[in-house]
C-alpha positions, 0 to 999 in steps of 0.5 A: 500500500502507498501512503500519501506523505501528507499521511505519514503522521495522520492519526484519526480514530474512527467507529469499529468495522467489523473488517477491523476485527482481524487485525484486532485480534492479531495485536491482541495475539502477538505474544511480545505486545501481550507480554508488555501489557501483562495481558493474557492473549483471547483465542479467536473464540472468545475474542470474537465473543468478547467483541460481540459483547461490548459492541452491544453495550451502549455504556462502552465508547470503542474507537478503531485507530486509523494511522497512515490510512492503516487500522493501527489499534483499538481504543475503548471506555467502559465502567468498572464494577465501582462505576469509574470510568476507565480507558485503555488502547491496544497499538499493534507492535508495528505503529510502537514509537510513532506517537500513534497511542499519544495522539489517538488517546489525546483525541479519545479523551476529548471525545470521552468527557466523563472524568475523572477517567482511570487508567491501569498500566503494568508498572514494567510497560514504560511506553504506555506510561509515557503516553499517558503523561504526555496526555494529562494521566497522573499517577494516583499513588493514593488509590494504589496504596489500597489495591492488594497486591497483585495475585499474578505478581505483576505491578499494576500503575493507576493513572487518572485524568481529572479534568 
């Protein structure tokens, strides 16, 4: 595919197409990616169930991520148990380094007004806390404080974006 040069830095996030899901799932499946965003990978099965599901859920915001004209994640809002607000994207490993999350995510949060707007970051996952800070996130190390610890071992960060 060629891209256009006034593309190569275009960053626009768009309603999830059902010929998205592919490629979604392939970056949800890469063991690299999943690793650093101490993710257990879905199979295709029980991730096309789970997809079905929170496209059904009006309570859910899912934007596909659109880079240089190609799908280059998924980005989402949804309420926890305790009724917050959380966000969280996935970029496939290919787009890393590109400012690709950074600028979907400045563009999701203005899209999304609800705050305070939480986000959970593996501790070890230092790309995805950078775009995080450069979008306004603060470390809520008070709300950490009263998390137990982790029972898979794995740090989980909190952020919150409150205004």
């Amino acid at each position: 595919m060629t891209v256009d040069p006034g593309e190569s830095h275009r960053v626009r996030l768009r309603a999830v197409e059902d010929s998205d899901l592919d490629v979604l799932f392939g970056h949800q499946a890469d063991p690299e990616a999943a690793e650093m965003a101490a993710f257990v990978s879905r199979d295709r099965e029980q991730f096309d169930a789970h997809w079905a599901k929170i496209r059904l859920d009006d309570a859910v915001v899912l934007r596909t991520i659109v880079a240089n004209g190609v799908v280059a994640g998924g980005i989402s809002s949804w309420q926890d148990d305790d009724g917050r607000r959380l966000v969280g994207y996935w970029i496939g490993r290919e787009h890393w380094g590109q400012a690709v999350a950074t600028r979907a995510l400045k563009q999701f949060v203005n899209e999304v007004p609800d705050r305070p707007l939480y986000a959970y970051v593996a501790a070890h996952n230092a790309g995805s806390i950078r775009v995080l800070q450069k979008c306004g996130f603060q470390r809520d190390r008070a709300r950490e404080a009263k998390t137990p610890d982790p029972e898979d071992g794995i740090e989980d960060l909190i952020f919150v974006l409150a205004e």
